[in-house]
C-alpha positions in Angstrom: 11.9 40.2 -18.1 8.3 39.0 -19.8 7.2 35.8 -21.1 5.7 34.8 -24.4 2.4 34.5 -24.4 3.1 30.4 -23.8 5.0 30.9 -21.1 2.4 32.6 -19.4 -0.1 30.0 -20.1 1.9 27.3 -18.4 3.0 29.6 -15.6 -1.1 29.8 -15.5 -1.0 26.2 -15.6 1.8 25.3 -13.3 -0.3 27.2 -10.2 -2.5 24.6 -10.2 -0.8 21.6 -10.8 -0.9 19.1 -8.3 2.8 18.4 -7.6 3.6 21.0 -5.2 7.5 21.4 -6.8 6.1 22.3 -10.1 3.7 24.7 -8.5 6.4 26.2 -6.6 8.4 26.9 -9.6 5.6 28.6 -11.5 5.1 30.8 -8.8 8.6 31.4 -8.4 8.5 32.5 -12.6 5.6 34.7 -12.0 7.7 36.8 -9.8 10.6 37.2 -11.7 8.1 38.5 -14.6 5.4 39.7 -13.1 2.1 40.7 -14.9 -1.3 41.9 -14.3 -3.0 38.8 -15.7 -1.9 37.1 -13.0 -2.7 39.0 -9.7 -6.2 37.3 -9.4 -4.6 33.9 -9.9 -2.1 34.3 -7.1 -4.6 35.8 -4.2 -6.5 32.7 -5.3 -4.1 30.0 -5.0 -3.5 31.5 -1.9 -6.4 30.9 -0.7 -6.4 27.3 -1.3 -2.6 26.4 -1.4 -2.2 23.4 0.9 2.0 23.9 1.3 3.5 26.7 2.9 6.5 27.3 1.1 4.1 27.5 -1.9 2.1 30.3 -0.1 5.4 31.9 0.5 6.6 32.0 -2.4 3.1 33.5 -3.8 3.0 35.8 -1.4 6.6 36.8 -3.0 5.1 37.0 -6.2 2.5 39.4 -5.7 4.7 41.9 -3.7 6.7 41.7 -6.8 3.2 43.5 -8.7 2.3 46.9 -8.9 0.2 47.6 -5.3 -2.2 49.4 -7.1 -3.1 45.9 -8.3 -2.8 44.0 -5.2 -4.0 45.6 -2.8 -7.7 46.3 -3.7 -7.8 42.6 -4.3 -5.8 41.6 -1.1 -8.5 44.1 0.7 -11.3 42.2 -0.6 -9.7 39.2 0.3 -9.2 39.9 4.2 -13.5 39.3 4.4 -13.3 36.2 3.0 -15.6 33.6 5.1 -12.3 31.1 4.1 -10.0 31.3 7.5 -6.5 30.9 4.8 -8.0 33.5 2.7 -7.9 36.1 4.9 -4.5 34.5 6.7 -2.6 34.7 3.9 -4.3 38.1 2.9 -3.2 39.7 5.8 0.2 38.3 5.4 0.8 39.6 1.9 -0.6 42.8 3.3 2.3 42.8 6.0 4.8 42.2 3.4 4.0 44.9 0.7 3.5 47.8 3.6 1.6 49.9 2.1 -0.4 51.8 4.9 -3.3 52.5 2.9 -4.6 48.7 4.0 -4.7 50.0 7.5 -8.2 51.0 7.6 -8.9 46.9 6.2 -7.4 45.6 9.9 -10.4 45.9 11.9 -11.1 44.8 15.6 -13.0 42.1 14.1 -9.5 40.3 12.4 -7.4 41.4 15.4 -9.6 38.9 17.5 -10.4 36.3 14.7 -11.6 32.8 15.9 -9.2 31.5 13.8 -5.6 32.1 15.7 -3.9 31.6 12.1 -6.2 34.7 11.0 -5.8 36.6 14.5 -2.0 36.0 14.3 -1.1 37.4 10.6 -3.5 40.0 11.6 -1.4 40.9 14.7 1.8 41.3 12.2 0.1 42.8 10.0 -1.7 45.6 12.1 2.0 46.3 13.6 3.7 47.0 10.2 0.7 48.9 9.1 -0.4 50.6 12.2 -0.3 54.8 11.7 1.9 57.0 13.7 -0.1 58.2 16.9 -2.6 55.0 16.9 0.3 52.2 18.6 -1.4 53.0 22.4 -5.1 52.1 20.6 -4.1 49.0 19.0 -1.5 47.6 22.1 -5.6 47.9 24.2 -6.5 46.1 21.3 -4.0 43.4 21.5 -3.7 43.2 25.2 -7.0 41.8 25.2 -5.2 38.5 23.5 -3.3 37.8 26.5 -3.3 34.5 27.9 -5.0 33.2 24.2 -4.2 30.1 22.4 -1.6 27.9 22.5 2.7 28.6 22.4 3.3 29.9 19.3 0.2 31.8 19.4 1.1 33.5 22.5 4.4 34.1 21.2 3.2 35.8 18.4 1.0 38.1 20.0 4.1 38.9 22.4 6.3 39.9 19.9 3.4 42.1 18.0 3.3 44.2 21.5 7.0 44.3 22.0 7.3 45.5 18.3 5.4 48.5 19.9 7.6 49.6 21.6 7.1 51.4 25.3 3.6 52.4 24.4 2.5 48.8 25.7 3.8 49.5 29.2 0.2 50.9 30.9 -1.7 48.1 29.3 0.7 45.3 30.0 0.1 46.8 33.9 -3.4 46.8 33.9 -3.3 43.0 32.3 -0.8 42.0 35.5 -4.6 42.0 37.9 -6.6 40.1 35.7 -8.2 36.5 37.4 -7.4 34.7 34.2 -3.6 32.9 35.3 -2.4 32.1 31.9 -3.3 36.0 30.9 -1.0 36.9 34.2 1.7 34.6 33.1 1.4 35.8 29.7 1.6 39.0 30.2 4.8 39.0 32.4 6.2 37.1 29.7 5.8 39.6 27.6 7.0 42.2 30.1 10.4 40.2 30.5 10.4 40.5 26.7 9.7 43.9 26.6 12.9 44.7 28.6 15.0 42.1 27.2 14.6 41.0 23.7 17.4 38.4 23.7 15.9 36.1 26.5 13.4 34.2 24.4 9.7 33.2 25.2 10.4 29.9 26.4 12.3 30.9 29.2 10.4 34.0 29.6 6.8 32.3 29.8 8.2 29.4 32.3 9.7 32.5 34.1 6.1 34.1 34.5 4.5 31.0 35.7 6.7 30.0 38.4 5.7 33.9 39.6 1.8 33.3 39.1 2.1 29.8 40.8 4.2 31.5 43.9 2.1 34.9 44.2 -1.6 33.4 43.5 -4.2 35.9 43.3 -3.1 39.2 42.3 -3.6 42.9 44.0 -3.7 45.8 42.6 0.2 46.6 42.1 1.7 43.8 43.2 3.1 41.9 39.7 5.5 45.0 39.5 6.6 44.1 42.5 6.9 40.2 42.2 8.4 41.1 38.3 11.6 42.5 39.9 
């Protein structure tokens, strides 16, 4: 399908309008006929676009373009000094796949201020991440643990459990640090690990009834407590 040249202008148009239906709509018509006149216009609505099932279906839009369009732009996108920027970046990244953005997931984005930034990054890294490098980037994201708020921590949880048994070592080593909500966090995510089905609520409350009842931790002693 392609639109006549005025189509395209009000599919231009209708990105920027300020009712958030109409905007959703053009973005949804940009996808079913994609084009290359409008990559730049998506990764920069998405930088901007207040509603998120706008950004979503943007995000849609572009993985519906050629990659060899979006991705150098999505790549510049991820050093943006605007936190959504490189949020949504990330996330567009994680949908299209392609592994040649791996290289654009630095250290620096896995441990972004910004725990919007940090989290996309942590899906991102996971669907990206090359075969034999899961071990580096599970140190990486270890050093999250205990970080943010809920649905922050669950987020980083399911980004090492994705991993798979490569997380194991540094989920052990993160069982001894002095930081409780790292503790509880990460036998939360051990719980997880071994059983996907029993959800991080009841996982997390779980691990803190075990910090509160242990206290400090020695060397060894979560894998016993975790039993």
């Amino acid at each position: 399908m392609t639109m006549t040249r005025g189509d395209t202008a009000r599919a231009l148009q209708g990105l920027e309008d300020s009712r958030s239906s109409v905007r959703l709509r053009a973005a949804l018509a940009v996808g079913t006929a994609p084009d290359r006149c409008f990559v730049d216009k998506l990764v920069e609505r998405c930088a901007i676009e207040p509603e998120f099932f706008v950004r979503d279906m943007l995000t849609w839009a572009l993985t519906r373009h050629p990659v060899s369009l979006t991705l150098p732009r999505l790549l510049r996108e991820v050093r943006s000094e605007r936190a959504q920027a490189r949020s949504q970046a990330l996330h567009t990244l994680s949908k299209i796949g392609d592994r040649e953005a791996w290289p654009a997931i630095t250290p620096a984005l896995l441990c972004d201020a910004d725990d919007e930034v940090a989290r996309s990054a942590w899906q991102a890294a996971v669907v990206l991440v090359p075969k034999g490098e899961e071990s580096a980037l599970a140190t990486v994201l270890a050093r999250q643990l205990g970080r943010g708020e809920r649905e922050t921590q669950v987020s980083l949880s399911q980004a090492l459990v994705a991993l798979g048994e490569v997380i194991v070592p540094v989920l052990a080593a993160a069982t001894t640090a002095d930081d409780p909500r790292v503790r509880a966090h990460t036998l939360a995510t051990q719980r997880l690990l071994r059983d996907p089905d029993a959800g991080f609520e009841s996982a997390i409350e779980e691990a803190k009834r075990v910090v509160a009842l242990t206290g400090a931790p020695q060397d060894g002693r979560w894998n016993r407590a975790d039993r």
